[in-house]
ZAKEMAR-192727 format. One line per 4 residues: for each residue x, y, z of C-alpha. Coordinates in steps of 0.02 Angstrom, whole numbers, always signed. Example, Ala and Ser with C-alpha at 12.3 -4.5 7.8 and 13.67 -1.06 7.14 Angstrom:
+615/-225/+390 | +684/-53/+357
! end
This chain:
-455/+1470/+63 | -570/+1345/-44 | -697/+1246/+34 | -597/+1075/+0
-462/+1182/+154 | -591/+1240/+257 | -691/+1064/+273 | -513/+969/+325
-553/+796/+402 | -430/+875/+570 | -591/+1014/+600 | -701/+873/+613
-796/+892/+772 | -907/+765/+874 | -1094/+751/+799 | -1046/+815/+653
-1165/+713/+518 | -1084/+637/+362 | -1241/+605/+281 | -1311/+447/+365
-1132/+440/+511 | -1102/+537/+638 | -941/+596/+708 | -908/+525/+908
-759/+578/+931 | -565/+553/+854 | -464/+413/+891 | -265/+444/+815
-189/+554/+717 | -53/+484/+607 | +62/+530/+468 | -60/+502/+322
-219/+482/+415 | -327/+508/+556 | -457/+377/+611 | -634/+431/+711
-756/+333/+805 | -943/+357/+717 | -1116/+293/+723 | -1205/+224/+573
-1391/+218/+564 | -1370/+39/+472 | -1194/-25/+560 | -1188/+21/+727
-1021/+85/+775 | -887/+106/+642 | -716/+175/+619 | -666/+302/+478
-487/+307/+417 | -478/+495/+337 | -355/+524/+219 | -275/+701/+277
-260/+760/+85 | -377/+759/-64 | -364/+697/-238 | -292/+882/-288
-152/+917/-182 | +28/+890/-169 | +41/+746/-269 | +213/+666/-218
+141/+606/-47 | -5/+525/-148 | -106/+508/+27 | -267/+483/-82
-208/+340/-194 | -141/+252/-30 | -291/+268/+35 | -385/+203/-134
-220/+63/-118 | -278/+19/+76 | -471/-3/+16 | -436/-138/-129
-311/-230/-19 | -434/-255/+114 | -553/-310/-18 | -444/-453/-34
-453/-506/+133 | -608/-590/+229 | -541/-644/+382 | -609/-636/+568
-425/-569/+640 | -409/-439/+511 | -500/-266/+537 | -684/-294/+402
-702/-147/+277 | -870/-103/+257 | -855/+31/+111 | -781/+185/+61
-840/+370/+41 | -779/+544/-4 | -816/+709/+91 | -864/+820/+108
-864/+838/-99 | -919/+667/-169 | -783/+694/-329 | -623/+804/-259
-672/+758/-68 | -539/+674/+61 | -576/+481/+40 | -615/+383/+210
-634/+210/+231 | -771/+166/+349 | -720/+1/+445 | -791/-147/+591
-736/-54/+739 | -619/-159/+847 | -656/-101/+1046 | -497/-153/+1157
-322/-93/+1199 | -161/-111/+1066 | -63/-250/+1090 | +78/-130/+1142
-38/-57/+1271 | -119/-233/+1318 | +59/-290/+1343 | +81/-178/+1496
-91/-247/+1585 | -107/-395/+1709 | -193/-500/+1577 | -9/-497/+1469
+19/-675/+1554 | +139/-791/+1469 | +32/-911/+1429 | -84/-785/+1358
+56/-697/+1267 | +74/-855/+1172 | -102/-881/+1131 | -127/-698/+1047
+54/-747/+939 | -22/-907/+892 | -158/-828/+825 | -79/-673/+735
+38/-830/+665 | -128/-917/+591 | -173/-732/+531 | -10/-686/+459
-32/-868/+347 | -190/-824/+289 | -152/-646/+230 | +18/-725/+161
-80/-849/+51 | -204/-739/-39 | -60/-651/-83 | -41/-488/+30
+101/-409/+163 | +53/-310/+291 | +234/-223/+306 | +200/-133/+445
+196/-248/+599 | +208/-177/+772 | +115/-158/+913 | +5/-14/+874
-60/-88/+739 | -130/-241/+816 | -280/-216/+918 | -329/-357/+1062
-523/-357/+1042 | -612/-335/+1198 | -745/-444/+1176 | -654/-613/+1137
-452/-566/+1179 | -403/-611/+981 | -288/-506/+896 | -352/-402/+751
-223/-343/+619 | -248/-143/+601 | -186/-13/+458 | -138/-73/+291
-109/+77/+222 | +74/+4/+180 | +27/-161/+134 | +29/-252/-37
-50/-354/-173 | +16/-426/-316 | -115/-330/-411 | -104/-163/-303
-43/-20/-420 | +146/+45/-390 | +131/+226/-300 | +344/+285/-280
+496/+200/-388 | +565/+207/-199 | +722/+77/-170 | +610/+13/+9
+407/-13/+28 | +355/+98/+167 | +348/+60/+335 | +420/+90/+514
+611/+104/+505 | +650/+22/+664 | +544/-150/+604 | +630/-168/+450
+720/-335/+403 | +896/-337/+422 | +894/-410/+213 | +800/-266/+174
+928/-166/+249 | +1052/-241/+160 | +957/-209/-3 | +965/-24/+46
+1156/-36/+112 | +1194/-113/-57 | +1245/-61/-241 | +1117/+74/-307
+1051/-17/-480 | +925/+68/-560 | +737/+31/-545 | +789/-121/-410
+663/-119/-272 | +679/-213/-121 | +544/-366/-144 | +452/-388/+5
+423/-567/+94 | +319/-649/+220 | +489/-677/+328 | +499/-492/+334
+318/-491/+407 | +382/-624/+522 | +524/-536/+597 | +420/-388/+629
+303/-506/+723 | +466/-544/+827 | +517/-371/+884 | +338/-366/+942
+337/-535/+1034 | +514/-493/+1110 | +443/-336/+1148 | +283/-398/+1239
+390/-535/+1339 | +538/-421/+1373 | +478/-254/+1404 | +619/-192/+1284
+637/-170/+1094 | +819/-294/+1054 | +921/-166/+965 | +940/+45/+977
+767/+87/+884 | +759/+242/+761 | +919/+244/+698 | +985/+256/+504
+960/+137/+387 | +1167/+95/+403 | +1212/+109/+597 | +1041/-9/+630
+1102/-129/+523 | +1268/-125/+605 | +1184/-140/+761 | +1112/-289/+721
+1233/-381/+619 | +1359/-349/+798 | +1216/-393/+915 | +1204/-559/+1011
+1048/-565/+1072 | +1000/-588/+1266 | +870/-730/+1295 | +703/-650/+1355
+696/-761/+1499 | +866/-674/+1567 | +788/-515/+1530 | +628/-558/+1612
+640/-716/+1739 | +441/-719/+1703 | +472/-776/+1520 | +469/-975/+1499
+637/-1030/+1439 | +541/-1128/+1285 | +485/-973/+1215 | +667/-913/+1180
+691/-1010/+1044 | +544/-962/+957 | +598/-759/+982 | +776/-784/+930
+712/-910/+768 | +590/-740/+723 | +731/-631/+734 | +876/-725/+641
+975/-612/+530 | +923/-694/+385 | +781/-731/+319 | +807/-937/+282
+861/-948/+478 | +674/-879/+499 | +504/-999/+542 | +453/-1006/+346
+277/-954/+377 | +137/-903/+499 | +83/-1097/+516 | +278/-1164/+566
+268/-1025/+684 | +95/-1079/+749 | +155/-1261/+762 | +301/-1201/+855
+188/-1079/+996 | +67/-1221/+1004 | +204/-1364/+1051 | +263/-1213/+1172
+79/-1194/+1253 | +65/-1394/+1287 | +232/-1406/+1403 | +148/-1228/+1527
+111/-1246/+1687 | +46/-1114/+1831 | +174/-1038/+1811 | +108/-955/+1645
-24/-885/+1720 | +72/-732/+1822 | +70/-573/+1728 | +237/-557/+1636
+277/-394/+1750 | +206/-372/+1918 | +81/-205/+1930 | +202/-30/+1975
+188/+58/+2131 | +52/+199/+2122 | +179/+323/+2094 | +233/+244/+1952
+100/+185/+1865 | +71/+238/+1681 | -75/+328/+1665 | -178/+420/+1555
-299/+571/+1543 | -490/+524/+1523 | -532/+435/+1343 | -660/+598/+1316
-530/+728/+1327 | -407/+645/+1226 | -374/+744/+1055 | -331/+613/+957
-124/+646/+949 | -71/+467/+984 | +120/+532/+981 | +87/+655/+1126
+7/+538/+1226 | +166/+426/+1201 | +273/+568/+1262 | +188/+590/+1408
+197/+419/+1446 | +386/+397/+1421 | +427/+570/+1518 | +364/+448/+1672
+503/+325/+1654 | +618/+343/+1791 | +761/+420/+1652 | +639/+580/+1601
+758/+713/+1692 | +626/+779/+1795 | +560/+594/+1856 | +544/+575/+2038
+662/+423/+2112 | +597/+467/+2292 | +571/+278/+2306 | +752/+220/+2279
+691/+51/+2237 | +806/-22/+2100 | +724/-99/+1943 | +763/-268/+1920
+726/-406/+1769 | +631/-509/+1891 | +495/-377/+1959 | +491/-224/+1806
+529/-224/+1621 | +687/-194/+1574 | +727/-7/+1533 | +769/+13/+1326
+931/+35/+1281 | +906/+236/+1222 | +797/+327/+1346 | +609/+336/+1262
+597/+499/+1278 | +765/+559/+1185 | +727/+430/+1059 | +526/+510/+1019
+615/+665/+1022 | +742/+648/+881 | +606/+544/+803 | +496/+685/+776
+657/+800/+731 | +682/+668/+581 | +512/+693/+529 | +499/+878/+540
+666/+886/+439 | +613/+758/+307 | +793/+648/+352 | +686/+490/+353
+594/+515/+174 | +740/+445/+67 | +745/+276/+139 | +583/+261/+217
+480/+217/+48 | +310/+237/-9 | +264/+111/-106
! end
């Protein structure tokens, strides 16, 4: 074993010292990184984003050059709703070490997580939208896509409630180097646009890639706001490139305010607009779509202040173990938290209640725990990697 394999980022343990940071603890664990909480003797509290392989190793998944890719992009961007990078190192060898970027840590919940607190009011909802909207404009105009919009990768900063865009390891920049000849950019399968879908569907030319736009970054945003309002994700998620597609070129799409009575009726344009089937349907950019949540925000009244789902009973309540025995595995913690949905085969339904739009979210159309299940499978057996992209 060489000492680049027995010094991997994964056996990095709390108070470790990386030269003038130590190690707190890990935060997630992803598929080409893993991100720790440290302490800087100059900066306070930082984040570093650990590529999981070094400059020498298997080459095709080129998790070092994304990495390198990730650093420049951000370099591009100065804004105060995207995460600040604050420099880049290698370790524990300073020439073939594993690259980690060390960032502004953001403290608060995801927006997929905040979405499920008593603070996800509609009114507030909108507010957080506007502002990834003003974000999303910003990014857009100095040139870079973020390509990778969900709710995981949005993070609802404790000390002010703005959203902070998260994880550009699949963005782009005009001047960002080409990693894959892949036909699609990288990116979470079940966000894709349904044009980019159709670039993937269609004839195979060679050396066509799929050019990415800002209305693909905008209907990302709206499976996320349709997700925070409704409590459901619009279509079957993690399915092939071809039956999604089908899925959504057969869908008509239910208004969020019949799936969730809580959900003012003016916001349903605005989700359906974000999630038109093509791209010219779409809100042209982040500031239409700001003008649009804005006009929205001046007709509320009280009755955009109730949560958009009412607290669960106790014995149904999504919790989680204790923040300093958590290992870092973000997708086991998601597991565990969809095996306590009443369709997990061993969930209690002692309570008999029924589940209703008006009082809990509506339940997604594949159970979550059959669909993180033949997720992983699709992982393990490399199915995804043709279509997926990396570049």
């Amino acid at each position: 074993m060489s000492d680049l394999e027995a010094m991997h980022p994964l056996l990095l343990q709390p108070m470790e010292q990386l030269g003038a940071l130590r190690i707190i603890r890990r935060l997630a664990t992803g598929g080409y990184g893993a991100i720790f909480l440290a302490e800087s003797e100059t900066k306070g509290t930082v984040a570093l984003k650990f590529a999981l392989e070094g400059p020498s190793e298997n080459d095709e998944a080129r998790v070092d050059a994304r990495t390198k890719r990730e650093a420049r992009l951000l370099m591009h961007l100065a804004h105060p709703n995207v995460v600040e990078l604050l420099g880049y190192r290698r370790w524990p060898d300073t020439h073939r070490g594993y690259l980690y970027l060390i960032m502004d840590y953001v403290e608060g919940p995801t927006l997929a997580r905040w979405a499920t607190t008593e603070k996800a009011t509609p009114r507030r909802a909108a507010q957080v939208f506007a502002s990834l909207a003003l974000t999303l404009d910003a990014i857009h105009g100095a040139g870079v896509v973020h390509r990778d919009l969900k709710g995981s990768n949005i993070i609802v900063r404790a000390s002010d409630g703005e959203p902070v865009l998260v994880d550009f390891g699949s963005g782009d920049h005009p001047c960002a180097p080409s990693l894959t000849e892949d036909r699609l950019p990288p990116g979470t399968p079940s966000y894709r646009s349904p044009e980019s879908l159709r670039f993937w569907m269609g004839p195979r030319i060679p050396g066509a890639r799929y050019r990415f736009a800002p209305t693909d970054d905008l209907y990302s945003l709206g499976l996320v706001l349709h997700e925070v309002l409704t409590g459901t994700f619009p279509y079957p998620a993690h399915l092939p490139p071809s039956a999604l597609l089908a899925s959504i070129e057969s869908a008509v799409l239910q208004l969020p305010s019949v799936l969730n009575p809580r959900v003012p009726r003016v916001l349903d344009g605005i989700v359906l607009r974000l999630l038109d089937k093509h791209a010219g349907g779409r809100f042209p950019s982040g500031a239409e779509l700001f003008g649009a949540l804005s006009a929205a925000l001046e007709l509320a009244d009280d009755t955009w202040d109730q949560p958009l789902f009412p607290p669960r009973p106790p014995h149904e309540a999504v919790t989680e173990e204790d923040e300093s025995l958590f290992d870092g595995d973000e997708e086991g913690r998601e597991v565990r938290q969809w095996m306590r949905w009443p369709d997990w085969p061993g969930a209690s339904s002692a309570s008999g209640s029924a589940r209703t739009p008006s009082t809990e979210p509506v339940a997604p159309p594949v159970a979550p725990w059959r669909s993180w299940l033949r997720r992983r499978l699709h992982v393990l057996k490399g199915a995804l990697k043709p279509w997926r992209g990396k570049d």
